[in-house]
N, C-alpha and C positions, 0 to 999 in steps of 0.2 A: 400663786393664786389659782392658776388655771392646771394645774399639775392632774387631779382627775379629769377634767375635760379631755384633758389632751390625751390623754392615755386612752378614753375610751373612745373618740373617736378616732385612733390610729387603729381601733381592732375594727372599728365602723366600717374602715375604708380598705381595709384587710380581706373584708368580702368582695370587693370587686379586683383584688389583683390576681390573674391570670384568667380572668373571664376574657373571653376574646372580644367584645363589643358591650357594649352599654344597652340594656334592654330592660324596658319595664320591672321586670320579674325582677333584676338581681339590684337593678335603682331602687324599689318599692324595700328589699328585704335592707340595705344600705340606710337606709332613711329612717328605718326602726329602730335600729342601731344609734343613730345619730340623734333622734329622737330623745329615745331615754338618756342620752350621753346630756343632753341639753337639761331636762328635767331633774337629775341626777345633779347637775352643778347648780339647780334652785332656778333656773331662767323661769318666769313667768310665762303659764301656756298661751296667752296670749300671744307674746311674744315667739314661742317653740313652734304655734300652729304657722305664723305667718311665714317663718322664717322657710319652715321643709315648705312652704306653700312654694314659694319664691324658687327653691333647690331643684324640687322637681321638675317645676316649670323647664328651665333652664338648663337641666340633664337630658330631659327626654328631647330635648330640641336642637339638644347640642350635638354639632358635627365634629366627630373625635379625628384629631391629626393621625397620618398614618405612622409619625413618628412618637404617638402617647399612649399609653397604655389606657386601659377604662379607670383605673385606681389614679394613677398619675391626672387623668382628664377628670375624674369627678373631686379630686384635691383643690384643682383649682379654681373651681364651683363654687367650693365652698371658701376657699378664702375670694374669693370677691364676695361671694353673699356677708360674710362674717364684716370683710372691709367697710360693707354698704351698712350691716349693722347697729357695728361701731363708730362710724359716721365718717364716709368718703369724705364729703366733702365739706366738713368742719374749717373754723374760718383763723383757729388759734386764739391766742392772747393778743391782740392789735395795741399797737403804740401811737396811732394817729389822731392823738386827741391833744386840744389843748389842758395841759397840765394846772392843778394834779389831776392826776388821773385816780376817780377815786370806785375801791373795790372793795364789794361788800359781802364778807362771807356768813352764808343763812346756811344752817341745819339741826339739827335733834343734838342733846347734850349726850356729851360721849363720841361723837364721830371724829372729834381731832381738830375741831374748828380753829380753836389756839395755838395749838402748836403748827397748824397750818399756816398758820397769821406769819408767825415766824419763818418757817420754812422756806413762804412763797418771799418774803422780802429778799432773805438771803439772795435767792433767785433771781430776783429784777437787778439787785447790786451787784451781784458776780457775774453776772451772763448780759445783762445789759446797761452797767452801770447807772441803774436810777437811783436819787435819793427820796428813801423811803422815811413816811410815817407811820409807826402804826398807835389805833385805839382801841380799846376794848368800850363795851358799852353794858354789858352783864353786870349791871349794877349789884344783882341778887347776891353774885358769888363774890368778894371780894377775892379772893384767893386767885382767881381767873384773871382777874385787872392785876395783883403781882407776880401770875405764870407769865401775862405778855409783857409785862415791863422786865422782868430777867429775861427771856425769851430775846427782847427788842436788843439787848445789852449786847447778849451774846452774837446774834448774826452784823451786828455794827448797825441796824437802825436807830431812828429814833420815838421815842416816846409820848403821845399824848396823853397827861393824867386825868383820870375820873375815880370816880368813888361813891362809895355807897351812899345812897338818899339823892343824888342828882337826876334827873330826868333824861333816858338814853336818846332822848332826839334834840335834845341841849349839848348833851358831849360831842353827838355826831355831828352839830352843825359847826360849836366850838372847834371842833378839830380841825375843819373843814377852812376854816377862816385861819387857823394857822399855819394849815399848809400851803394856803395862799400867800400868807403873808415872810413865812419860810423858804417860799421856792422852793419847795420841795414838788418831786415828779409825779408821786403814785402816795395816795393814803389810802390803806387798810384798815377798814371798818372791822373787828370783830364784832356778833351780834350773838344775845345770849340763846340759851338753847332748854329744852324740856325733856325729861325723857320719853314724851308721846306728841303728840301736834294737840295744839287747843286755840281757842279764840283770842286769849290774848296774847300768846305769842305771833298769832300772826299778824296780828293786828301792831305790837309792839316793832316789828321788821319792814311793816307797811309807811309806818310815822315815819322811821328811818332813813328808808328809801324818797319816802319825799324830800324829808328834811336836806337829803345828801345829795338825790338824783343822780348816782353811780353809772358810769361806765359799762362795769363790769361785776354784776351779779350772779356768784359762786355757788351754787350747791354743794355742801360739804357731806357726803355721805360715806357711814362705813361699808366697806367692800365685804365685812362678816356680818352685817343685816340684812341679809337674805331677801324673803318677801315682805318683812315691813318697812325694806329700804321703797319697799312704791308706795304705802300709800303717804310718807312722807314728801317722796319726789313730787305725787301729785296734789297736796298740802301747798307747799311750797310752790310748785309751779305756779299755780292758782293765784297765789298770793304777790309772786313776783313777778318778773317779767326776765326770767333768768337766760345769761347767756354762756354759764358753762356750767361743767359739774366738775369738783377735784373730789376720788375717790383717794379714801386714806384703809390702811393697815393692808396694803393688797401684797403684802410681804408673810402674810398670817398663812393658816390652812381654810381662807373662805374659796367657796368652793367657785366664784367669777358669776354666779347669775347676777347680784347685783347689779356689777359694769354693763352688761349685757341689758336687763329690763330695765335700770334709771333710762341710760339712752335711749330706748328705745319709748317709754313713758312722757320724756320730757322735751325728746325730740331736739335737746342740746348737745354741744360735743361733747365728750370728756376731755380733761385739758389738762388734768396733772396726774400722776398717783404717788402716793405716798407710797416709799419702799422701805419704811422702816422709823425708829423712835428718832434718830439724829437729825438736829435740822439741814444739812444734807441729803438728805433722805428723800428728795421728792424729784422726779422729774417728768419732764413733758411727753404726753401722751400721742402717740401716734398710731392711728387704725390699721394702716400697712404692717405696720414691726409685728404690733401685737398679735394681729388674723394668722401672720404668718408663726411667733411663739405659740397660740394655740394650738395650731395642726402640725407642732411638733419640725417646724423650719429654722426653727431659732431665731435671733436676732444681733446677728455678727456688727452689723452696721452699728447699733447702737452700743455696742464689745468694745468694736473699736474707737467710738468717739468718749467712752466711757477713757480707755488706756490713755487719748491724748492728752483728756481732761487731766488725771490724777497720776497716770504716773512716770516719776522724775525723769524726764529722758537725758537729763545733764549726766545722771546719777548712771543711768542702762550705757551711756554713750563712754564714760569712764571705765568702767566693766570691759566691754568690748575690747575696747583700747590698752586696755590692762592684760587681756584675752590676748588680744594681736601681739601682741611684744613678748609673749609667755612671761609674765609675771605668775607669781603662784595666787589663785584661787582660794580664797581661804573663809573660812566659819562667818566672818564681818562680812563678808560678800555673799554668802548665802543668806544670811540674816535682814540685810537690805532686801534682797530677793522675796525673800516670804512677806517683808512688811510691803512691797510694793500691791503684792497678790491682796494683802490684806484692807489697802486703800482702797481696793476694787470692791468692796463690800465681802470678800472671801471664793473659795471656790464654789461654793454652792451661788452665789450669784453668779459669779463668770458663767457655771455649767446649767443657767437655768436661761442661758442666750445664746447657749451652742444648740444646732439640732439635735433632735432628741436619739436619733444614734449616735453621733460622737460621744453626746452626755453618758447616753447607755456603756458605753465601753469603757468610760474610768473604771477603774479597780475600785473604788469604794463609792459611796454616795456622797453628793455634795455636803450635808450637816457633819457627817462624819469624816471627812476630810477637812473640814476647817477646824473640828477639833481637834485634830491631828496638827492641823497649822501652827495654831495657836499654842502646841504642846513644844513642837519643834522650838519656836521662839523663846518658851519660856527653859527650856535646856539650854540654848543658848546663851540667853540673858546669865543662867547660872556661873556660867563658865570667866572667867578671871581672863584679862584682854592678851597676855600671853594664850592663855591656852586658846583665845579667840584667832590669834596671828597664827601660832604654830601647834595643829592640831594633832603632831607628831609627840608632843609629852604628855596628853591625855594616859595617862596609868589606869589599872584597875581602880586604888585610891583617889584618883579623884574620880572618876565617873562614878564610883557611886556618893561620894561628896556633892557630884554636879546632879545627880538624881534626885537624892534625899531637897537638894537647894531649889528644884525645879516640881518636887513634888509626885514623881514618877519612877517607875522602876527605873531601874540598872538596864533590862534589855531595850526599852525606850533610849537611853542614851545610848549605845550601839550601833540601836537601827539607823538612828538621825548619823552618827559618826561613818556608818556605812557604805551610808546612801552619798553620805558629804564624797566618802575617799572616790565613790563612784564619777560621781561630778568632777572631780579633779581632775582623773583620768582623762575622760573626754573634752573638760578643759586645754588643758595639755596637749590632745590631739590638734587643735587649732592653732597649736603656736603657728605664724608665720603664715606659709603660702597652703599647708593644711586646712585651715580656715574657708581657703575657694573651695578646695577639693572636698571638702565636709558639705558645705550649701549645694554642688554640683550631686551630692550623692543623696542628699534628703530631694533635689528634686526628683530621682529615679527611686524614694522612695528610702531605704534605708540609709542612717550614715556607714561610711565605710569600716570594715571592722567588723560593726556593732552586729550580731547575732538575732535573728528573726525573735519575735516576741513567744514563747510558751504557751 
């Protein structure tokens, strides 16, 4: 989402490495920079005026360490400014209520409110075991009340029914009495939407919220509505008394003003984003990770809690083990391999939470590397569980057998067969007490053997 931001202000900041001190002149030419980097990703000027108000402030008063550069020292400027934002000190999702705990998602139709519904449940069940309800109340659109009742099915919640002609502050209070009467933790209110703000939708989310007296009041906004994502924010704020905002599709090409002007319009946190169509796809928003993804720091931390979550370490810990005793490495073990990379949502996610030089120095770009993933897999899948075991009777005949089956040239099978025999090798190299001697040599930087990079 923030892919141009971050780009342009890494050339912003570009201006002041090898300046010898921070002074007026080379802060002011910085901040122009930064400027249009801000305006450029849609952030409202209200918002662009305040923010260099705050930077400059802050730069020209700032006492540079003798160990920081002026680029290094005006970096971190800006990710506190950016931190402050994005909202330091935001309070999260709170579970200290007596149950259910009921949440109510308001915004414009089209921003993902329903599939949100879903997503966020999954979330409370996985990550904090609550038992959820969810309802829909969008009387208008029938289709909506059976997106969330398949929705509900799928993430393992369950379902409050309404339907067309019922009155939405009847369903909201009915549900409400059932989740009491269910013991259930949290009920999710869907609330229907328009595609512009008007008097009776707001008025129709107003009955709701009394009827319900929520908890926790959602703003659902898309992260590719730009400038009409404020005057909805401020619609809605007006109307509720909102205590967060979940930004959805921030996985698109929008260009991040949104995140930037709702918080800073509505003066709430942001508290989820949506990273994609799967209800999986959403996680929680943190000001630190992200200030530091935007100026191109990445966000390893969340890399790594990502790898604990999804991938199999029974499965990596078997490998290994396999590895240590020199067993042979074979197509079925690289094939797990790429699906694990693939749980991670592909390499273009991995490389979009590495710093932006690490990222910079793959060999191909993220999108087209996961095309590449996903091609690998399906030559694999081609292949017959002999040729998967012993990738020594692959013939001319069948690789192009296994090409035509996977839909891809003859040289595509090759390179994947290649790259396989490559991995083998270095496999191989770790039988045994090699294995120390290999970790002892990537810490000095290369493994042993292996030939500097081209």
């Amino acid at each position: 989402m923030f892919d141009k931001l971050t780009e342009r202000l890494g050339r912003a900041v570009q201006t002041l490495r090898g300046r010898g001190r921070v002074t007026e002149e080379n802060v002011a030419e910085t901040l122009r920079e930064v400027r249009m980097a801000l305006l450029e990703a849609d952030v409202a000027l209200p918002v662009v005026r305040s923010f260099i108000d705050r930077v400059k402030t802050e730069a020209l008063g700032a006492e540079v360490a003798s160990s920081l550069t002026p680029g290094q020292a005006f970096i971190g400027i800006l990710h506190r400014e950016l931190v402050a934002l994005l909202g330091a000190s935001q309070s999260g999702f709170g579970f200290n209520v007596q149950p259910p705990q009921v949440v109510l998602l308001a915004g414009l139709q089209g921003a993902g409110k329903t599939t949100t519904a879903a997503k966020l449940a999954r979330w409370l069940r996985e990550t904090h075991r609550r038992r959820v309800l969810l309802v829909s109340t969008d009387v208008r659109r029938p289709a909506a009340i059976l997106q969330l009742q398949r929705l509900a099915e799928s993430v393992g919640g369950d379902f409050f029914p309404s339907a067309a002609g019922e009155q939405p502050t009847g369903i909201a209070g009915a549900a409400l009495e059932a989740a009491r009467r269910g013991v259930y933790d949290t009920l999710i209110i869907d609330t229907a939407g328009r595609l512009h703000v008007d008097a009776e939708l707001m008025e129709e989310v107003r009955a709701i919220d009394r009827a319900t007296n929520p908890h926790q009041r959602l703003f659902v906004v898309d992260a590719m509505a730009g400038q009409d994502a404020l005057n909805a924010a401020r619609a809605f704020g007006n109307a509720l008394d909102l205590t967060g905002i979940i930004l959805t599709k921030a996985d698109g090409d929008a260009r991040g003003g949104a995140a930037l002007s709702v918080r800073y319009v509505t003066g709430q946190p942001i508290m989820f984003l949506g990273v994609g169509e799967k209800v999986e796809a959403l996680e929680p928003f943190d000001p630190q990770r992200m200030a530091s993804r935007i100026l191109g720091m990445g966000d390893v931390v969340s890399l790594v809690e990502e790898v604990q979550r999804k991938v199999d370490a029974g499965a990596a810990e078997r490998l290994a083990r396999k590895v240590a005793q020199g067993k042979g490495f074979t197509l079925i073990d690289l094939r797990s391999q790429l699906e694990q990379v693939r749980k991670l949502g592909g390499l273009a996610a991995v490389m979009d939470k590495l710093p932006t030089e690490l990222a910079g120095r793959a060999a191909m770009k993220g999108d087209q590397a996961d095309r590449e993933l996903k091609r690998q897999i399906a030559i694999i899948d081609s292949m017959t569980p002999l040729e998967r075991r012993q990738s020594g009777v692959i013939d001319g005949s069948r690789r192009r057998r296994i090409a035509a089956g996977a839909g891809v040239q003859v040289q595509d099978v090759n390179r994947l067969l290649k790259q396989f025999m490559d991995m083998q090798r270095l496999m191989k190299g770790m039988k045994g007490g090699k294995l120390g001697r290999l970790m002892a040599g990537l810490k000095g930087g290369l493994p042993p053997g292996m030939p500097p990079a081209r």
